[in-house]
Steps between C-alpha positions, in 0.01 A plus 500: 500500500838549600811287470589350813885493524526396853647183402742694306769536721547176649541390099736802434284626218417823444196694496380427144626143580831501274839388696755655529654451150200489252352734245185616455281458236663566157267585227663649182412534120675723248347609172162640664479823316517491141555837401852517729782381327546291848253447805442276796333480773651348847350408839712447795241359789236784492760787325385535131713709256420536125796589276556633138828541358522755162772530259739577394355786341546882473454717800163630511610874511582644157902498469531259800793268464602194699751461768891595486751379323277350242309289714162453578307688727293292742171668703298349761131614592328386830126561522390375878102442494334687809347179571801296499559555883326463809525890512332556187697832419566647167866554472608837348709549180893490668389346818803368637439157546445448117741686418754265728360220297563660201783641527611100617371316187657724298886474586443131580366463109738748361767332519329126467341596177732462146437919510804528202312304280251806447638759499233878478267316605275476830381145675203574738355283772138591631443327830139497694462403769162341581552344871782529756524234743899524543797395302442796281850614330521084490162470323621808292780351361373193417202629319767721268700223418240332357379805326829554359551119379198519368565813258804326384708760659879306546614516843813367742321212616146494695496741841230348739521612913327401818497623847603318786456643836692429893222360701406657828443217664878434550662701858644808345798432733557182313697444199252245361163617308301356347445590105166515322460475122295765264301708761140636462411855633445419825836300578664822333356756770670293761793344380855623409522409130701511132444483151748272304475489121737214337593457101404154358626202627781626709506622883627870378318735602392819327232715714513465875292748686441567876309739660522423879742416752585130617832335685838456275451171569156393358557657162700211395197231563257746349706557205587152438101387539418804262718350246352145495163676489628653166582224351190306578352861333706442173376123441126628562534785213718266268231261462249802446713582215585150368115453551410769283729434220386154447143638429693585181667162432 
């Protein structure tokens, strides 16, 4: 039977029944594949992402060596199940949207990760993606911190991100929107929105990522809701970790 949200707008809630600032559903473990050197597994509302982090080691090709000036190099690998989506399509080897996200993880972590600490060596994250139900790069991130943390692989300080969107609800000749707070697939097709990634504790921001167009003005309020969603983000995979390590207390 379907959900009947027709009391959702007089309450201002959403149509998965969150408000306006509230997560979804944060399930997270690290440590779920025993033969990576680091692994977890994150869900973000109905977007599932299973992550292994390898290395340092040597490059896989005979005579490959690590990144310049002494420094590690660090490799990212997306595989996108075909039945991830509602489209059910098998992505192609170098299809472009993988290759974005790629291509993203990797300078974000390049310069996060303690790379002069091995240097010839190679640090690989394998990322697959299971379900997609927005928040994606976010969810992405997230899941390879963990992986990362958990391989023992020093870092910075911990990167999560969440999106935050400009609601349409708001007149788009008003300055005032409305923002919304880590948005499923749906909310993504029709809403302007960003990807903010912040380090630790602090409000600074590291990855910020927009792929459609929205008012000067409402960047701001998105930004600045995107940030609090981070570190709301941080505290949820802090006590994943903390509640790991005391298994071994």
């Amino acid at each position: 039977m379907p959900l009947d949200t027709s009391t959702y707008t007089l309450a201002l809630l959403r149509l998965d029944g969150r408000r306006w600032n509230e997560l979804r559903r944060i399930h997270a473990q690290i440590s779920v594949q025993a033969a990576a050197d680091g692994s977890s597994y994150l869900e973000m509302g109905n977007t599932k992402i299973l992550c292994t982090a390898t290395g340092p080691a040597e490059g896989r090709q005979i005579g490959q060596r690590g990144g310049k000036d002494n420094e590690a190099k660090l490799e990212v690998e997306i595989n996108l199940a075909g039945f991830s989506g509602v489209d059910r399509k098998r992505r192609r080897v170098g299809d472009k949207r993988i290759t974005e996200l790629e291509h993203t993880l990797k300078s974000v972590y390049a310069s996060l990760v303690l790379t002069h600490l091995y240097p010839h060596s190679t640090i690989t994250l394998h990322l697959h993606i299971i379900s997609q139900d927005g928040s994606l790069l976010a969810a992405c991130i997230n899941a390879s911190t963990l992986a990362l943390i958990d391989a023992g692989i020093p870092m910075a300080d911990y990167l999560v991100a969440c999106t935050a969107a400009s609601s349409a609800t708001s007149d788009s000749s008003s300055d005032n929107s409305d923002p919304l707070l880590d948005l499923n697939s749906l909310e993504e097709q029709e809403l302007p929105f960003l990807t903010v990634g912040t380090l630790g504790k602090t409000e600074r921001v590291s990855v910020l990522l927009m792929e459609t167009r929205v008012r000067n003005e409402r960047v701001e309020g998105m930004l600045a809701v995107g940030i609090e969603g981070c570190k709301s983000m941080r505290d949820i995979l802090d006590g994943v970790v903390k509640g790991y390590g005391k298994k071994f207390i």
